[in-house]
C-alpha positions in Angstrom: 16.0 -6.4 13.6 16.1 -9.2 16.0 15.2 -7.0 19.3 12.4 -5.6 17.5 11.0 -8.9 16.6 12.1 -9.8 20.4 10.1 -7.3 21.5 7.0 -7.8 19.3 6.6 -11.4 20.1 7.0 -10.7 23.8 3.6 -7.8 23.2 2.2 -10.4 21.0 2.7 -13.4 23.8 0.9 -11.3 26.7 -1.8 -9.7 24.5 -5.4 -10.4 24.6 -6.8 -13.8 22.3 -8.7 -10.5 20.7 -5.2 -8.8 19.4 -3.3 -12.2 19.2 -6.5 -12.9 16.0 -4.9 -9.7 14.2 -1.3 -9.4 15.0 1.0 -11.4 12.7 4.9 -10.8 13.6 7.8 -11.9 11.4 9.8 -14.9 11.8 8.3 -16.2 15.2 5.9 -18.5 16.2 2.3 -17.5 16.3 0.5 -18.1 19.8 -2.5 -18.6 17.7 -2.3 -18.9 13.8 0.0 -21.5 12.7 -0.1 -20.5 9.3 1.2 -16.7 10.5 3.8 -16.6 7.6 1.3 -17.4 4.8 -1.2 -14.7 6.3 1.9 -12.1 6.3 3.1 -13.1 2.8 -0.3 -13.0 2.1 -0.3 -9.0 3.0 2.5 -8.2 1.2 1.1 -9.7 -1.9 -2.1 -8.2 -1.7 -0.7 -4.7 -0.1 2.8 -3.7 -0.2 4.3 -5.4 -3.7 0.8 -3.1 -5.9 2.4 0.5 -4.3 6.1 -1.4 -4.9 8.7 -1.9 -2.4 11.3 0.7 -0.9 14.9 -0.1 -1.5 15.9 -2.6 2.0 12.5 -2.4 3.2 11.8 -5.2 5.4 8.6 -6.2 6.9 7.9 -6.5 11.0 4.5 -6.5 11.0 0.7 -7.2 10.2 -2.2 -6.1 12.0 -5.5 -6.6 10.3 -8.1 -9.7 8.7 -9.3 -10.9 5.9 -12.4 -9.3 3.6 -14.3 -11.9 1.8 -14.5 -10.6 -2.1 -18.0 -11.2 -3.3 -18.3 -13.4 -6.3 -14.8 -14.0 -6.5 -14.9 -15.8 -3.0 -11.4 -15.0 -2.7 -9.6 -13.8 0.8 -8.0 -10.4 0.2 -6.0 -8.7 3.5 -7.2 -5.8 5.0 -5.1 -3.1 7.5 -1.7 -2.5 8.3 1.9 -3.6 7.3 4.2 -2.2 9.2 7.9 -2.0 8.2 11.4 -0.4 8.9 10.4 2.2 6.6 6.9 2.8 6.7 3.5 2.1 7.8 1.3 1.0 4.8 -2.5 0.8 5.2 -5.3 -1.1 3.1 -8.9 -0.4 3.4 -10.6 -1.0 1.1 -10.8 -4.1 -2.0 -13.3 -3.9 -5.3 -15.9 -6.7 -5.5 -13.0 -8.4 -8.3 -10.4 -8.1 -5.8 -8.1 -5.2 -6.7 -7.5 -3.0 -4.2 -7.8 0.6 -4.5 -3.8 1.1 -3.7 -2.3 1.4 0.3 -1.9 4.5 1.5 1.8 5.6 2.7 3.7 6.7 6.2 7.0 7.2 5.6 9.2 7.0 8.9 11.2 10.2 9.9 14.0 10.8 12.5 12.0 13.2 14.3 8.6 11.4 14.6 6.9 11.1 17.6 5.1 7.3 17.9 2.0 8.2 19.0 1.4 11.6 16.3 2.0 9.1 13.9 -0.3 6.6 15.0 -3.2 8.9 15.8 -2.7 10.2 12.0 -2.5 7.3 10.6 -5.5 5.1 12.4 -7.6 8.6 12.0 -7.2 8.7 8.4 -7.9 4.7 8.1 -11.0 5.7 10.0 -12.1 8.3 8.2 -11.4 7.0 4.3 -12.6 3.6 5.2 -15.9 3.0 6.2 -15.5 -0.5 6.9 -18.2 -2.9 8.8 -15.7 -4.2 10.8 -17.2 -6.0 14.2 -16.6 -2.9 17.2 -14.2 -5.4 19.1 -12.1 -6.3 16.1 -12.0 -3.1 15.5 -10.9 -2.0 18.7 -7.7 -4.4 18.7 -6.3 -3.5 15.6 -6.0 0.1 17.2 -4.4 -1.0 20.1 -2.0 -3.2 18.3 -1.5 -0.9 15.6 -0.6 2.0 18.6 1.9 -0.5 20.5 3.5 -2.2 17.2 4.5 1.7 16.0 5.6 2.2 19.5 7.9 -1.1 19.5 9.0 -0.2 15.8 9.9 3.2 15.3 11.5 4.2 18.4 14.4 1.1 17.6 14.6 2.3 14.0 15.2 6.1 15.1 18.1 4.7 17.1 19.7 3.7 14.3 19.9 7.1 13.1 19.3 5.6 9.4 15.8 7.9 8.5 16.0 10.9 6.9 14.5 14.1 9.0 11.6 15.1 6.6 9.9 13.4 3.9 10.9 14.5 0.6 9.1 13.7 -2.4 11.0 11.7 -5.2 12.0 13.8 -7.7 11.3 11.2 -10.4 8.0 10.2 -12.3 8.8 6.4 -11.0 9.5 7.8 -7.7 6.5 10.2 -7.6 3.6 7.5 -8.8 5.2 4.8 -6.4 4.4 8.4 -3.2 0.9 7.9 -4.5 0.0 4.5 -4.6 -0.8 4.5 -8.5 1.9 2.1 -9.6 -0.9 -0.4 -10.1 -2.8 2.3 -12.2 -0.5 4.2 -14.1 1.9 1.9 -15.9 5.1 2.0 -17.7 5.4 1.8 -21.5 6.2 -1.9 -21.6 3.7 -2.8 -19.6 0.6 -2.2 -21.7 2.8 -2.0 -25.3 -0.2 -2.7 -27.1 -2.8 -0.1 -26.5 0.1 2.5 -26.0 1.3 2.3 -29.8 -2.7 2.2 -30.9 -2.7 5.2 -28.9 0.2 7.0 -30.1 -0.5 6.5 -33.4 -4.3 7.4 -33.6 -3.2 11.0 -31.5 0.4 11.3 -33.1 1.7 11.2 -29.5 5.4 10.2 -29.4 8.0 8.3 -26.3 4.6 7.6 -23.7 6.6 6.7 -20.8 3.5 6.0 -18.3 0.0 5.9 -18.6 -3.6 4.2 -18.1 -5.0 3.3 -21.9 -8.0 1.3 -22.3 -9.1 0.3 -26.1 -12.4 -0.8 -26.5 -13.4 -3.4 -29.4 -15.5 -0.7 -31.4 -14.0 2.4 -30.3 -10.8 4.6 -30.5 -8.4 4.3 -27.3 -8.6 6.6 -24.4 -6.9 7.3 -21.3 -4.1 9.5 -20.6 -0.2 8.7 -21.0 3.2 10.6 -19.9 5.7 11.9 -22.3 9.1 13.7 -21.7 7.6 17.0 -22.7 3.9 16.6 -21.4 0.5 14.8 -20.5 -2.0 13.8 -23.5 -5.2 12.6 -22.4 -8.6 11.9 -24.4 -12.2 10.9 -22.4 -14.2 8.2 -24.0 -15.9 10.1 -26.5 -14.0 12.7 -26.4 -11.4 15.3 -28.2 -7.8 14.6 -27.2 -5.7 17.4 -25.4 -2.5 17.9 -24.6 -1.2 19.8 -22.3 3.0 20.7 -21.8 
């Protein structure tokens, strides 16, 4: 842990004013943002804790800025944390500040550093149509490229990834893959429009789901049981499917 952060402060220290603006590194001193920390925890709020948190996942790194939400005024971080798991990437925030979910980059033994980066800052460029200014733009691909390079070679020495990604084999597991943790939520977590739901559709043990309930209207949405999906459109039938 403490070479790789030896070795991202030492890129950091000898980059460009440009890339020092949208490289935050863990525990170190910031050759240009004294409030680095705050900016990273700032990130993890905002990107890493919606999707959830792999077990022992630490963060390294943050490359990106900040999009102004409109009418909330609010600061909400945009780009690319970068742990000893994973590379997580956000690019995109609703006008009321939630953000659509990070996509996911799961490390592998047998990666190569610069396959992974090309896929991952193609499909950020590609999804994300962002009007970011060209030389802002340009730094947080060249940072992004080195940090991955720094990262995931010292990880894979460890011998600690697995070879392949495997998907969980779990419904938790599975909507924490997607990014829909924020979006599809457990039984406990929206109680109240789950039992109005169940007991308008005579739907039984909803595990996970999305319910909304509007004041003059039956619930909708769609909810997980043990034996099968239930879902009903606004205005709608219900069907259920096992």
């Amino acid at each position: 842990m403490q070479n790789i952060e030896r070795k991202l402060k030492e890129y950091l220290d000898s980059s460009s004013v440009t890339i020092q603006e949208i490289l935050m590194v863990s525990n170190i001193e910031h050759p240009k943002w004294e409030d680095n920390s705050h900016i990273i925890k700032l990130a993890i709020e905002q990107i890493l804790q919606p999707v959830g948190a792999l077990p022992d996942e630490y963060v390294y790194s943050y490359v990106g800025m900040h999009l102004k939400i409109p009418v909330v005024g609010k600061r909400h971080s945009i780009g690319f944390i970068v742990t000893n798991l994973r590379v997580l990437v956000q690019g995109d925030v609703s006008f009321v500040g939630r953000n659509t979910g990070a996509l996911g980059y799961q490390f592998t033994q047998n990666q190569d550093a610069k396959e992974l980066f090309n896929k991952v800052w193609n499909d950020f460029t590609v999804k994300f149509k962002l009007d970011i200014p060209k030389e802002q733009l340009k730094a947080m691909q060249v940072a992004l490229r080195e940090v991955i390079q720094i990262i995931l070679p010292e990880i894979q020495s460890l011998n600690i990834l697995p070879d392949e990604v495997k998907k969980a084999t779990t419904i938790k597991g599975r909507i924490m893959e997607l990014g829909i943790k924020s979006e599809l939520k457990p039984f406990e977590d929206n109680k109240k429009n789950f039992v109005k739901f169940m007991d308008k559709y005579h739907v039984a043990d909803v595990l996970y789901g999305v319910v909304m309930k509007p004041l003059l209207a039956s619930p909708y949405g769609l909810v997980i049981t043990p034996t099968g999906i239930t879902s009903r459109d606004l205005m709608e039938e219900c069907v259920s499917s096992t």
